[in-house]
Backbone atoms as SQL, in Angstrom:
CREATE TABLE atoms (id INTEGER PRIMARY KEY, chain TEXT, resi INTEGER, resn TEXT, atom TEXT, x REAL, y REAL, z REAL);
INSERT INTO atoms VALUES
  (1, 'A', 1, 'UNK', 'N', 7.098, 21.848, -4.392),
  (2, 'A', 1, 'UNK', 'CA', 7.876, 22.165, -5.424),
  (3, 'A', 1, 'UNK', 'C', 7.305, 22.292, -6.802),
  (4, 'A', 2, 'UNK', 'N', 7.345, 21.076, -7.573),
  (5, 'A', 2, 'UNK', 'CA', 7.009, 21.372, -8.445),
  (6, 'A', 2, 'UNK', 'C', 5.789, 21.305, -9.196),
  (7, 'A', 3, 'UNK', 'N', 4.588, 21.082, -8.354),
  (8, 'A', 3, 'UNK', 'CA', 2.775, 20.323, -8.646),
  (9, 'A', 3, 'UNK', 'C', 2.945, 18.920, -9.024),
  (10, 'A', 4, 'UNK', 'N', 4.177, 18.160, -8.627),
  (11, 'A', 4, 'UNK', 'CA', 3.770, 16.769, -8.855),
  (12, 'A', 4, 'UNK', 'C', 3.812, 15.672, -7.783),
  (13, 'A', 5, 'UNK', 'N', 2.653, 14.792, -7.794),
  (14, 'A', 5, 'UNK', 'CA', 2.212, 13.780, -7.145),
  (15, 'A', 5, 'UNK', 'C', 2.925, 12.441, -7.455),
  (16, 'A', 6, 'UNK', 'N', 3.513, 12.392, -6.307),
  (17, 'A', 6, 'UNK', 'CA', 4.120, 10.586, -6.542),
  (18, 'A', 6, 'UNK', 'C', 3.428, 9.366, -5.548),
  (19, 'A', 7, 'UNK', 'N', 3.168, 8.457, -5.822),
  (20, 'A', 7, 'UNK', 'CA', 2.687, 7.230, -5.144),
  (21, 'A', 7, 'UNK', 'C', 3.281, 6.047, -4.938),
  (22, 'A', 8, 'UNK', 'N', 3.735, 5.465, -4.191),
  (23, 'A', 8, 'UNK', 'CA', 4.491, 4.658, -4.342),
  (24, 'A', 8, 'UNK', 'C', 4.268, 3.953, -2.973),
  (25, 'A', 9, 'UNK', 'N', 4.984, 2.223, -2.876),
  (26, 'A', 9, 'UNK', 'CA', 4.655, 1.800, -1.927),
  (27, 'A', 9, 'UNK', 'C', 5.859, 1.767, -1.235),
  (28, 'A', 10, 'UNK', 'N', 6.271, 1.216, 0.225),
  (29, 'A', 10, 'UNK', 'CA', 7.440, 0.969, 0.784),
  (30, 'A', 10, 'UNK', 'C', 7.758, -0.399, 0.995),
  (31, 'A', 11, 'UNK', 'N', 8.416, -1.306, 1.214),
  (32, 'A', 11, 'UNK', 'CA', 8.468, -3.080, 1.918),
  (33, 'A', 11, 'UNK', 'C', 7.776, -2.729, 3.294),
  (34, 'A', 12, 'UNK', 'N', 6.925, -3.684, 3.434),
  (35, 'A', 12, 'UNK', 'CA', 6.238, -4.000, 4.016),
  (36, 'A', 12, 'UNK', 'C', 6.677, -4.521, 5.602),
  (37, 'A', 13, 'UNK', 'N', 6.996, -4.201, 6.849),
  (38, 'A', 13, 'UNK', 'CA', 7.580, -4.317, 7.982),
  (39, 'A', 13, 'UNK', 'C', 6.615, -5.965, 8.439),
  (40, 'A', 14, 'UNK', 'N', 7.273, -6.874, 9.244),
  (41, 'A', 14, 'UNK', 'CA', 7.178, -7.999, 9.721),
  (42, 'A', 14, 'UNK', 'C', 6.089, -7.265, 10.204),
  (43, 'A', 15, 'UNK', 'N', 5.501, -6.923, 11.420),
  (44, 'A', 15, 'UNK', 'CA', 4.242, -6.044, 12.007),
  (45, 'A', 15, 'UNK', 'C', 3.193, -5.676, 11.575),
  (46, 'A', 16, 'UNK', 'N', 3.409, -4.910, 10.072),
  (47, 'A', 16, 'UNK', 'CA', 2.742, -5.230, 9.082),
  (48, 'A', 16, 'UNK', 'C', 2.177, -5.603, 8.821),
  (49, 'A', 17, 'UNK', 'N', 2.754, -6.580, 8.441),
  (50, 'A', 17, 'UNK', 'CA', 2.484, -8.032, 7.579),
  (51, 'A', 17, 'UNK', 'C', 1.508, -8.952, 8.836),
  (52, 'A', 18, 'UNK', 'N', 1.930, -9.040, 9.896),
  (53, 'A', 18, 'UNK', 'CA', 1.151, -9.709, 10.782),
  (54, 'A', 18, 'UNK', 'C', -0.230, -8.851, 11.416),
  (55, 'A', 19, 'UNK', 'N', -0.189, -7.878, 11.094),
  (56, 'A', 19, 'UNK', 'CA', -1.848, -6.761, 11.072),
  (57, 'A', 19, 'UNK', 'C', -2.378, -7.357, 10.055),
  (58, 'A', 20, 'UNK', 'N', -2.224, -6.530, 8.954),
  (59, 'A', 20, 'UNK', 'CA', -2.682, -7.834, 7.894),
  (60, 'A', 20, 'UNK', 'C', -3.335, -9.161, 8.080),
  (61, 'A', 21, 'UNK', 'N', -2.390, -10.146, 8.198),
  (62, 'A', 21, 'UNK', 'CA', -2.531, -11.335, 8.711),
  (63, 'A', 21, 'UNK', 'C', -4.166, -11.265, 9.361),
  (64, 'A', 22, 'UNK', 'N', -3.630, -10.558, 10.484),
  (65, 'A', 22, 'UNK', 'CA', -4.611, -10.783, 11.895),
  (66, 'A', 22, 'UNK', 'C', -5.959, -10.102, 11.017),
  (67, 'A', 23, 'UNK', 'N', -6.070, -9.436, 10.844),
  (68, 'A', 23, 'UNK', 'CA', -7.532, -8.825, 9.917),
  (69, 'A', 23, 'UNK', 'C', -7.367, -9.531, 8.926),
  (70, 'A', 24, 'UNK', 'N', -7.186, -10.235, 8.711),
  (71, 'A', 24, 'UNK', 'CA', -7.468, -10.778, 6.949),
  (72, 'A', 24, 'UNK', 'C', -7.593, -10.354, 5.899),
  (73, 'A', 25, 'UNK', 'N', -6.609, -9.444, 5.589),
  (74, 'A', 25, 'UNK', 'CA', -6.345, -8.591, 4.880),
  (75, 'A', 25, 'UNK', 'C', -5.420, -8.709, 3.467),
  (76, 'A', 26, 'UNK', 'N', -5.313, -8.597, 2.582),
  (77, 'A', 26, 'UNK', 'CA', -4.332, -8.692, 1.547),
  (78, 'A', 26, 'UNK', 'C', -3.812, -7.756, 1.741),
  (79, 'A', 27, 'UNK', 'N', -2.283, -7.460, 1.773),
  (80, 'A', 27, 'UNK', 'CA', -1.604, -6.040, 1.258),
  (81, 'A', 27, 'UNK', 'C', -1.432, -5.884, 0.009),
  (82, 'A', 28, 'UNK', 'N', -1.524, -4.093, 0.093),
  (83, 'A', 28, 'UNK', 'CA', -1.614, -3.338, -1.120),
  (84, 'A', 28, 'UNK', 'C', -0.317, -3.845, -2.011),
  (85, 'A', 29, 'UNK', 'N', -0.663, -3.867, -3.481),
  (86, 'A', 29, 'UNK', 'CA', 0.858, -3.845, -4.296),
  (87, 'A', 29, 'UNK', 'C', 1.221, -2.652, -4.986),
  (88, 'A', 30, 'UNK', 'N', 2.037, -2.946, -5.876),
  (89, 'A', 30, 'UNK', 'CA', 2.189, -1.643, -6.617),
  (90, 'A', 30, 'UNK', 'C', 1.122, -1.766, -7.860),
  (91, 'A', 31, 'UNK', 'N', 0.533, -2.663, -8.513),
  (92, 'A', 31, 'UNK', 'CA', -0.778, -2.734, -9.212),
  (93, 'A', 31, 'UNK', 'C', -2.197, -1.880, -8.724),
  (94, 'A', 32, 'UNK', 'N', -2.459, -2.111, -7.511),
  (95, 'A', 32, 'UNK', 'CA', -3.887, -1.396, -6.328),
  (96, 'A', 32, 'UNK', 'C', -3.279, -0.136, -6.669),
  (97, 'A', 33, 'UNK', 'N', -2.374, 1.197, -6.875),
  (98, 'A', 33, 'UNK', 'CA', -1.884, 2.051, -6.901),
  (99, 'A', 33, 'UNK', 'C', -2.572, 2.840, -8.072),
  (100, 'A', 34, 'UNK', 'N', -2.635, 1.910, -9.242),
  (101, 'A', 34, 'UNK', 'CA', -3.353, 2.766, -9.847),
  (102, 'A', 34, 'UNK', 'C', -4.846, 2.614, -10.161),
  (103, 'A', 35, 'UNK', 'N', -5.057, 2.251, -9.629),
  (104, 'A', 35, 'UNK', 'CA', -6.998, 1.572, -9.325),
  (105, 'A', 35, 'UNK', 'C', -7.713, 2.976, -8.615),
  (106, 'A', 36, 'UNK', 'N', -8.612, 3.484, -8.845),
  (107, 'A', 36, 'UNK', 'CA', -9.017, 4.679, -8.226),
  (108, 'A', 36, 'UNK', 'C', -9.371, 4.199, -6.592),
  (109, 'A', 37, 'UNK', 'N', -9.572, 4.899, -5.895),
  (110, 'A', 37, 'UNK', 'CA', -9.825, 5.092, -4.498),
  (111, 'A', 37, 'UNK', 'C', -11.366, 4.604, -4.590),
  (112, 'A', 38, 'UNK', 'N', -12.182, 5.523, -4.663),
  (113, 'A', 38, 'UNK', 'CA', -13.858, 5.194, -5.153),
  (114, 'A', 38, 'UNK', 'C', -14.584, 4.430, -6.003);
């Protein structure tokens, strides 16, 4: 539509959250969003 980019996160599913967990992982917030990729 219109050339614009949105980012945003969703709540995070129990399953999720326990991937996470299991890798030792922090999940992303809405702060990490605007942090560059590279």
């Amino acid at each position: 539509g219109d050339g614009k980019t949105l980012a945003g996160l969703t709540e995070i599913t129990p399953a999720q959250k326990s991937l996470f967990t299991a890798l030792d992982l922090t999940p992303p917030t809405p702060s990490d969003l605007a942090k560059p990729v590279l």
